[in-house]
N, C-alpha and C positions, 0 to 999 in steps of 0.2 A: 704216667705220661708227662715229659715234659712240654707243658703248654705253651712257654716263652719261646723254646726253640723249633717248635711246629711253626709257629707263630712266623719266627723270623727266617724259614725255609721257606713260607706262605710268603711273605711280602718279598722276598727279594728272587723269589722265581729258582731256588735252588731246592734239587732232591737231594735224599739220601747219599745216593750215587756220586753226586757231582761235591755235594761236600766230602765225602770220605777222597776222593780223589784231589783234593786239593790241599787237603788235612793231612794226606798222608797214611790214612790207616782204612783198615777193613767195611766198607759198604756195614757190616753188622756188627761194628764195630759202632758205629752213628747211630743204628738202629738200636743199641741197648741203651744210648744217648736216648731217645727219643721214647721209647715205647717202654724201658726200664726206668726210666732217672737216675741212669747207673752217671758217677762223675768223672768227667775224663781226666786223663792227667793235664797238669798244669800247662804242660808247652803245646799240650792239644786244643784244651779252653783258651789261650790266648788264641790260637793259630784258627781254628773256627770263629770265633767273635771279630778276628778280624776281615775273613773271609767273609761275614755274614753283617760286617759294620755295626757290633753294637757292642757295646761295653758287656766284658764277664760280667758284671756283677747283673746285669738286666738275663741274663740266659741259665746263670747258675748262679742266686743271691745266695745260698745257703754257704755257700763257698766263701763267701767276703762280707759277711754280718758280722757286724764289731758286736759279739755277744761275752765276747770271751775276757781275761780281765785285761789289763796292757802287759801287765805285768807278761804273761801268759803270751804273748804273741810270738815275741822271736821264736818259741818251743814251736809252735801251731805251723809256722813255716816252715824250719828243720823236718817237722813230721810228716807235712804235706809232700816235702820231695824227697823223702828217704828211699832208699830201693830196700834197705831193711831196717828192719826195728828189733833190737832186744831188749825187751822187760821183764824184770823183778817185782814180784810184790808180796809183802811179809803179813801184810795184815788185811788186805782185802783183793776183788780180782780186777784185771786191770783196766781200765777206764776204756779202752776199744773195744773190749767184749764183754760188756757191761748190760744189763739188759735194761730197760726203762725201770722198772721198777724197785730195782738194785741201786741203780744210779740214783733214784729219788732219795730211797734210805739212805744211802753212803754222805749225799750231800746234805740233805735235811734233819740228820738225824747228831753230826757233830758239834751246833749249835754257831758254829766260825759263819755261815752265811744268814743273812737276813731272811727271814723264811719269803718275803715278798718279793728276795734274787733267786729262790733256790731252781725257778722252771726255767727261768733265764739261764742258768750255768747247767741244768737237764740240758735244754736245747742246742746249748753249742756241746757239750759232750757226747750227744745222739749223733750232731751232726759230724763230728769228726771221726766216726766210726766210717764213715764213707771213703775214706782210705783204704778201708782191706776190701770196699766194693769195688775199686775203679776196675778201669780193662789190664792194667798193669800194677798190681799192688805189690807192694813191700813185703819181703819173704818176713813173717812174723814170727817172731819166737818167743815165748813167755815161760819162765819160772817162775813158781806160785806156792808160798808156802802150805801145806796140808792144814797150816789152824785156819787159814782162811775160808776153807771150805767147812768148816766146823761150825762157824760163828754166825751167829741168825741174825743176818741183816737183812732188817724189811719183815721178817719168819720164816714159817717153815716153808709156804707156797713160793712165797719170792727166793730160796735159798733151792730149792727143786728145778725152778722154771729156769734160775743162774745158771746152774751146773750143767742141767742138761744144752742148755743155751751156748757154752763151753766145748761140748762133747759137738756137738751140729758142727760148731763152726769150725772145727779140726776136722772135719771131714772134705775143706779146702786143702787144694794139694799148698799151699802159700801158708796157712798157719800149724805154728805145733805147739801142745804145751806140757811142760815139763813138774814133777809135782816133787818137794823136797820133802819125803816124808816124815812124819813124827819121831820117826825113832832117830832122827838123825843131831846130835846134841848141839853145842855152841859151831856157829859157821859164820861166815863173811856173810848172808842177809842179815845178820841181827841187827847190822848196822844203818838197816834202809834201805828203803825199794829208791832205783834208778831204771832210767832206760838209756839204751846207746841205739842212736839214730846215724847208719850208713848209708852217704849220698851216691851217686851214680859217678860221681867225680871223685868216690875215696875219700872225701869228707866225713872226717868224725867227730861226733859233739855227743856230749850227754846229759841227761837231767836229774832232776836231784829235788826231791820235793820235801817239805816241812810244814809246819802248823801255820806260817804267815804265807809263804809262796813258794814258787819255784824256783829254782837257778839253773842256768844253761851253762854248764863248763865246757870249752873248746882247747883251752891250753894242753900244752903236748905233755905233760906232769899229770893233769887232770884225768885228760883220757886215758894216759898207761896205768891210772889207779883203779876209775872205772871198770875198762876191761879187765884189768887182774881179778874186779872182784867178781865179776862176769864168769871169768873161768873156775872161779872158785865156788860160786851157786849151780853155777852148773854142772858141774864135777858130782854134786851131794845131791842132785834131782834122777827121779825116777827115768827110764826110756820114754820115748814119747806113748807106748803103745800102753807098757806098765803104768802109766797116770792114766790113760783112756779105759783101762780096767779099775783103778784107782776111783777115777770121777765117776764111775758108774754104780760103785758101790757105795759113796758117797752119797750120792743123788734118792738111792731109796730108802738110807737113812733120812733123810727130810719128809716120806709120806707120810 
């Protein structure tokens, strides 16, 4: 239940009903707003807080908590309003379908955070999975190298609870994930997980992560390199159905 936004339907004398007609969207559409904590999209949250007079950040905090580094920000926006996302990852699985306990090892475990930030950069990574929750998410696509699903991060319960975690969330018609299997030799991932973020306005930008931070590359060089290597990881990954037989085979290797 979102309690802020009962809250502020409560003092300002508006239903369900009367907000979704004024928002623009579906009566149940409000309703998974309210009784899910599902987060709307961005031009929705502003267009209700204004309808409802009160600051985004008082209705949905979790959305504008400076948890995240600065560094890290421009990326956080790009992501927020992508209508799709495609991600690479060579050596672990990717940060939006991460499960708590994966995410703790991944980040606790490289020794780069101060173990006293590590729940603090948990909680804005948890929280940015709320992207593939909204009413309109970004069509997801993920390639994932096969050692990733090998390597016991967290162990063997947390590398179970992963995959199958994996397997659930491809049961959304908006994500799919692609698995580049072992037997496949030298390829364009060896050279680093990226993702390419497409806006609804054909805006293309990509990220680019390393041992200090991220980079967000938008130059028209950058992104034809990106995608070229986009089509070339992808080219060398399994069907989406063949990794969903893949992942599941995987997965009872961990019991």
């Amino acid at each position: 239940m979102n309690d802020a936004l009962r809250a502020a339907l409560h003092q300002t004398g508006r239903t369900v009903e009367s907000l979704a007609s004024q928002v623009g969207v579906d009566p149940k559409t409000v309703g998974r707003w309210l009784t899910e904590d599902r987060i709307p999209h961005p031009s929705h949250r502003s267009a209700a807080a204004e309808v409802l007079g009160r600051p985004v950040s008082d209705i949905w905090p979790d959305t504008s908590r400076r948890r995240e580094p600065t560094w890290f920000r421009p990326w956080q926006e790009i992501e927020r309003e992508a209508s799709s996302l495609r991600w690479f990852e060579s050596l672990v699985l990717p940060g939006l379908l991460q499960t708590e306990s994966y995410a703790r090892a991944v980040l606790g475990s490289a020794g780069l955070i101060p173990r006293a930030d590590v729940e603090r950069h948990l909680a804005a990574r948890l929280a940015r999975q709320n992207v593939l929750r909204r009413d309109d998410p970004p069509l997801f696509t993920a390639v994932v190298d096969e050692a990733a699903l090998h390597r016991p991060v967290g162990g063997r319960e947390t590398m179970r609870e992963q995959i199958l975690a994996v397997i659930e969330a491809c049961a959304e018609p908006h994500i799919r994930v692609h698995v580049v299997p072992s037997s496949v030799g030298a390829y364009a991932g060896l050279n680093g997980p990226f993702v390419i973020a497409t806006c609804a306005d054909h805006r293309i930008a990509g990220y680019l992560d390393n041992q200090l931070q991220g980079q967000v590359a938008s130059g028209p060089d950058e992104v034809a390199a990106i995608l070229a290597a986009w089509e070339a990881v992808r080219g060398e990954a399994l069907a989406h159905w063949q990794s969903i037989e893949l992942l599941r085979e995987v997965a009872e290797t961990w019991t």
